[in-house]
MMTF fields as JSON, N, C-alpha, C and O atoms, coordinates in Angstrom:
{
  "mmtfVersion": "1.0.0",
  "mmtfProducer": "UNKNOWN",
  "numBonds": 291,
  "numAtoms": 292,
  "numGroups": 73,
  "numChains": 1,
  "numModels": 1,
  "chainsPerModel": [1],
  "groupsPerChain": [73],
  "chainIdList": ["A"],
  "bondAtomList": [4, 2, 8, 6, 12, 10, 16, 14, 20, 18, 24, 22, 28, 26, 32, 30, 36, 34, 40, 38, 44, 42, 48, 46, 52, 50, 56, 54, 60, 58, 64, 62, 68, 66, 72, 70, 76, 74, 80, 78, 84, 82, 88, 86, 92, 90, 96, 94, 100, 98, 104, 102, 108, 106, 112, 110, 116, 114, 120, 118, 124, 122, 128, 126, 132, 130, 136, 134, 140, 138, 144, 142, 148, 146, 152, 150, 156, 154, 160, 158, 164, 162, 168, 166, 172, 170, 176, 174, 180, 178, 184, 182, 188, 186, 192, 190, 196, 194, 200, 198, 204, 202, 208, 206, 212, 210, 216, 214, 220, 218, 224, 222, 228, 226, 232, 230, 236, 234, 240, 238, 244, 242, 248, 246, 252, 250, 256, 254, 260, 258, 264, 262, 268, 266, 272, 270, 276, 274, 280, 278, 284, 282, 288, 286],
  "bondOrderList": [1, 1, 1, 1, 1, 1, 1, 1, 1, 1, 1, 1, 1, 1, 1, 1, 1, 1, 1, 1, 1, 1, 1, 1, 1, 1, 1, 1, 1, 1, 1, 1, 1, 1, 1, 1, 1, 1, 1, 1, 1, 1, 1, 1, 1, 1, 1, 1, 1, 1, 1, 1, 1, 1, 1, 1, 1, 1, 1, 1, 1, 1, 1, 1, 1, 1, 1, 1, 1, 1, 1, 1],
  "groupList": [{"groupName": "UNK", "atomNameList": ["N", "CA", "C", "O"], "elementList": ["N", "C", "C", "O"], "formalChargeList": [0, 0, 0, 0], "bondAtomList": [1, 0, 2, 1, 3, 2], "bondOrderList": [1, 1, 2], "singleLetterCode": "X", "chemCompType": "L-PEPTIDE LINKING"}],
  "groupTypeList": [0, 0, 0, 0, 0, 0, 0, 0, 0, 0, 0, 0, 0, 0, 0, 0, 0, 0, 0, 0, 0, 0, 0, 0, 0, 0, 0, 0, 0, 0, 0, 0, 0, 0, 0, 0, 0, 0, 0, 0, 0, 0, 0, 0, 0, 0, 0, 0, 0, 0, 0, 0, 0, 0, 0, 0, 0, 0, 0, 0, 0, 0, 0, 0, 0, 0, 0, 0, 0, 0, 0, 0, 0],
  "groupIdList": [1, 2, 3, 4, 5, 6, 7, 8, 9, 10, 11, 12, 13, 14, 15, 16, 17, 18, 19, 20, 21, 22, 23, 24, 25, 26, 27, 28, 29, 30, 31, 32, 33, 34, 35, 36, 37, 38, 39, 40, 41, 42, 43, 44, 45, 46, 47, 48, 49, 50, 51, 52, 53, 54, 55, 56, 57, 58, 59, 60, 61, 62, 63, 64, 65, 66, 67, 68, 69, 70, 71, 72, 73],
  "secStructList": [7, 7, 7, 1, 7, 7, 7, 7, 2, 2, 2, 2, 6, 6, 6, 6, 2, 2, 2, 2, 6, 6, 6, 6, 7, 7, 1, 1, 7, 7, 2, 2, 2, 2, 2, 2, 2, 2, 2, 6, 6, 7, 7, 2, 2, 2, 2, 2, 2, 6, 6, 6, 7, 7, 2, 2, 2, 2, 2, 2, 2, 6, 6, 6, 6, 6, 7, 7, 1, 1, 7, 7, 7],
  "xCoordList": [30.083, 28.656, 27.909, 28.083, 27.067, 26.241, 24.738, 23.844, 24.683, 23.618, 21.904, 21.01, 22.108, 21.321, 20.977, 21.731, 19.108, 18.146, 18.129, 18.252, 17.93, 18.006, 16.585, 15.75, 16.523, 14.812, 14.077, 14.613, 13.104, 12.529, 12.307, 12.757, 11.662, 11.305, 10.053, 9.998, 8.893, 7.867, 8.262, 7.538, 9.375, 9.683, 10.411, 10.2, 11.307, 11.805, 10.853, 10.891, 9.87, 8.726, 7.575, 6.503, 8.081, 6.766, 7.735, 7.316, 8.827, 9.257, 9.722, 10.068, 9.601, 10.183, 9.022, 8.986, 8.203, 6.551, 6.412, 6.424, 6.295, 6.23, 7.587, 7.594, 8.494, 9.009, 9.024, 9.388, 8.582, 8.239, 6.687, 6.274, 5.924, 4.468, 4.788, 3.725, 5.461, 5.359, 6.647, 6.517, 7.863, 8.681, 7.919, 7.718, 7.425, 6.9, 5.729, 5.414, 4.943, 3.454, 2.512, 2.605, 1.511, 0.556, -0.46, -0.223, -1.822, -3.196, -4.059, -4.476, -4.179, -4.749, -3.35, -2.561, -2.989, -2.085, -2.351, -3.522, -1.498, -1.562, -2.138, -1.689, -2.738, -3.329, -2.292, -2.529, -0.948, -0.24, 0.343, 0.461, 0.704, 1.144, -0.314, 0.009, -1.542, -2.465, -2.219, -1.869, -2.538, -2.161, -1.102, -1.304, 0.233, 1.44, 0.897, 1.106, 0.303, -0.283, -1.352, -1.34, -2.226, -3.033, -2.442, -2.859, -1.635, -1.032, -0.281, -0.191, 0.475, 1.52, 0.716, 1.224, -0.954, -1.772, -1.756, -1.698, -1.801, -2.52, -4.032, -4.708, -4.385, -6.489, -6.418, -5.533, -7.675, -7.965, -7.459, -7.08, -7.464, -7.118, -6.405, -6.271, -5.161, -3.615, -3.295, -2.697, -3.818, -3.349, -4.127, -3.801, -5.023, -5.312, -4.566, -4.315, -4.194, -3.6, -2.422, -2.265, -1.489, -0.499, -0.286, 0.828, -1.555, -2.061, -2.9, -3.579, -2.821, -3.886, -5.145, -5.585, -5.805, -7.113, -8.368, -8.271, -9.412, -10.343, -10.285, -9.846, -10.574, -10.499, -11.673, -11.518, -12.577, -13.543, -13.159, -13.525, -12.268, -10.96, -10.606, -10.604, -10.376, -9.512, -9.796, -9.236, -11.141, -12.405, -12.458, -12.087, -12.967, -13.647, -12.881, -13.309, -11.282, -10.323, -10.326, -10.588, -9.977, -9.56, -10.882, -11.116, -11.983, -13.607, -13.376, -14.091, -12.505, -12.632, -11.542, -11.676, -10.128, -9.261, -9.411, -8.543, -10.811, -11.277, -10.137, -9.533, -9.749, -9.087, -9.563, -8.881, -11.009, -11.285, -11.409, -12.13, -10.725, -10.908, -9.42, -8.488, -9.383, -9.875, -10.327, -9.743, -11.619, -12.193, -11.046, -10.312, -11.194, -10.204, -10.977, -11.878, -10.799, -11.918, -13.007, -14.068],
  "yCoordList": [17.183, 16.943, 17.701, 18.869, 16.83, 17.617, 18.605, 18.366, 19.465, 19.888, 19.496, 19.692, 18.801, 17.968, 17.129, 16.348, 17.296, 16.915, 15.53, 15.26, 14.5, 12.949, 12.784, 13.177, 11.899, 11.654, 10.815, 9.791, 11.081, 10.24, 8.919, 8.414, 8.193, 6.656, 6.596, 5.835, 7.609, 7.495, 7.994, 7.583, 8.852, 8.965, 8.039, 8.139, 7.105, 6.2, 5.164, 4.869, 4.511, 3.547, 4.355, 3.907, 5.164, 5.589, 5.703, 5.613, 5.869, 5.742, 4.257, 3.794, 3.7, 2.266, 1.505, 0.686, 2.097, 1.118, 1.665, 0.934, 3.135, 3.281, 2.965, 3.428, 2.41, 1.824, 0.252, -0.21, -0.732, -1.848, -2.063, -3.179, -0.988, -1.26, -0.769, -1.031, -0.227, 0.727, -0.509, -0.691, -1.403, -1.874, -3.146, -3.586, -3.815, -5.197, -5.457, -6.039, -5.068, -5.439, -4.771, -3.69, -5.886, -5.435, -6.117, -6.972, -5.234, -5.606, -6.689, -6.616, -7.692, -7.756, -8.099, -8.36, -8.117, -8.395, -9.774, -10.141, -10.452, -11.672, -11.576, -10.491, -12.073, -12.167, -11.347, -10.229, -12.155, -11.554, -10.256, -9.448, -10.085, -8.714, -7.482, -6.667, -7.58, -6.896, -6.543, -5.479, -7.894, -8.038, -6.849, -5.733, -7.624, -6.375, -5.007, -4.279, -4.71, -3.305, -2.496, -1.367, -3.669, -3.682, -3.428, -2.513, -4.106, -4.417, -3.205, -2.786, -2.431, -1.293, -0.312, 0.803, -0.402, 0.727, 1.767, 2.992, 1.239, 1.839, 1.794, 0.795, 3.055, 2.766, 2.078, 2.001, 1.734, 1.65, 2.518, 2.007, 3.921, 5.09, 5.179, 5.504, 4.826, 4.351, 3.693, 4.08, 2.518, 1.209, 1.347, 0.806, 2.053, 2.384, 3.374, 3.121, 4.326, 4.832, 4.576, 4.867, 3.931, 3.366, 2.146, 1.627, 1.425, 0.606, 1.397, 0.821, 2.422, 3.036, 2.402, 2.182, 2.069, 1.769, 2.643, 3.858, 1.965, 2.623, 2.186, 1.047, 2.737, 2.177, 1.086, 0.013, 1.472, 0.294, -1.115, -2.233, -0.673, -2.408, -2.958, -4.014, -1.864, -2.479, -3.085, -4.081, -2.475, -3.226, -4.5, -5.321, -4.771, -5.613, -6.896, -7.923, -6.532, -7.627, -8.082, -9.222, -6.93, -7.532, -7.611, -7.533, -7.785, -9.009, -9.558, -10.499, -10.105, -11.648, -12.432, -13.625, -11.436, -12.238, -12.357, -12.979, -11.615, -11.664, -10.833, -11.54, -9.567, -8.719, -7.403, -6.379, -7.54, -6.242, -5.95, -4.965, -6.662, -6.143, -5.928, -6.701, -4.599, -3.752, -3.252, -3.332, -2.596, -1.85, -0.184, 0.443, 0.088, 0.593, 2.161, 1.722, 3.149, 4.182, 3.734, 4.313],
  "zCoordList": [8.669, 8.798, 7.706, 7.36, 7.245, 6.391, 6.442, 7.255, 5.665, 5.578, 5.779, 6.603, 4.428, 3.95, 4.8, 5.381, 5.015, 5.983, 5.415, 4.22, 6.604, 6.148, 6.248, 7.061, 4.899, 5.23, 6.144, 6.567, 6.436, 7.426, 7.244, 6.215, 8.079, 7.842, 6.886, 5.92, 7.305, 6.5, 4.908, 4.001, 4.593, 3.722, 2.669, 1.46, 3.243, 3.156, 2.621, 1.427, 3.575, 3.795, 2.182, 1.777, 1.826, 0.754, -0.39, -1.544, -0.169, -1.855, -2.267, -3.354, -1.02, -1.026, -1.828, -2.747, -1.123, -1.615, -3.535, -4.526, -3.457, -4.814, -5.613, -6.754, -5.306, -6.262, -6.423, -7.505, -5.225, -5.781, -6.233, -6.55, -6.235, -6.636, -7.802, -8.365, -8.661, -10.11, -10.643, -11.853, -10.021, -10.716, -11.016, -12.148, -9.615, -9.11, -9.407, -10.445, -8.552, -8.551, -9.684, -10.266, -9.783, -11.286, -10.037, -9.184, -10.391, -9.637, -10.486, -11.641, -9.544, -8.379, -8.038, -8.946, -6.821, -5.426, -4.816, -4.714, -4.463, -4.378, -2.612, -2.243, -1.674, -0.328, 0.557, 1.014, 0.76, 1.258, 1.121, 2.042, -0.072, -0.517, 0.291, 1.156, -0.119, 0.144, 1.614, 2.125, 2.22, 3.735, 4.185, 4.664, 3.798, 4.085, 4.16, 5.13, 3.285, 2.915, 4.108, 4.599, 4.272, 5.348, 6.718, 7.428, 7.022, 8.413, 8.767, 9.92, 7.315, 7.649, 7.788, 7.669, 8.117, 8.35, 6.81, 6.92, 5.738, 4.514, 4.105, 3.861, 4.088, 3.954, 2.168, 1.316, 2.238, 1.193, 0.029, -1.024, 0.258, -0.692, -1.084, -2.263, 0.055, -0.147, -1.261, -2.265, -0.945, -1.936, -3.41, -4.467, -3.206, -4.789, -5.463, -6.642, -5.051, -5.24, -6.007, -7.193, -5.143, -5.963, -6.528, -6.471, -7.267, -8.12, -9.199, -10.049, -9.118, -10.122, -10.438, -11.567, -9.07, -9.048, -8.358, -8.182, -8.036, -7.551, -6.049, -5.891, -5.125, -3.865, -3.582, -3.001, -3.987, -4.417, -4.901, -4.537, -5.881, -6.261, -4.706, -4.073, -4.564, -2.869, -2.249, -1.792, -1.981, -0.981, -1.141, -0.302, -2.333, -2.836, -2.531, -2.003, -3.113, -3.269, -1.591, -1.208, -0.696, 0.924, 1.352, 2.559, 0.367, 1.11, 0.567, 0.915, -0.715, -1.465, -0.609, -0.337, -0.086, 0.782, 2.303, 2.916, 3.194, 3.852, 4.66, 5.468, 4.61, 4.897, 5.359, 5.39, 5.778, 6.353, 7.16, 7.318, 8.4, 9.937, 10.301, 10.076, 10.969, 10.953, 9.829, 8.747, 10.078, 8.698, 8.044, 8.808, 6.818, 6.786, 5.56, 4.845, 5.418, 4.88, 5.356, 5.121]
}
């Protein structure tokens, strides 16, 4: 048995995301993709974040894809 602490799910679930948002995705985000993002409970801050945007981008995009309920920041 090993030492070495296994990482968690949220740990898992966040390097997973930053490596298909930094290999995969270029902004804007296609409806669904955003969605996904939305649904896995990421705020706005989140997803700018690892788009290297403004969270304001964020907004804007999930009111153009009609993605803001729940409201989110």
């Amino acid at each position: 048995m090993s030492d070495t602490p296994r990482p968690t799910f949220r740990g898992k679930l966040q390097s997973s995301l930053k490596h298909f948002l930094v290999e995969r995705a270029r902004w804007p985000v296609d409806r669904a993709s955003l969605a996904a993002l939305v649904d896995m409970g990421l705020t706005n801050a989140q997803i700018a974040a690892y788009f290297a945007v403004a969270p304001d981008d964020v907004y804007m995009l999930r009111e153009e894809y009609n993605l803001l309920h729940p409201p989110r920041d």
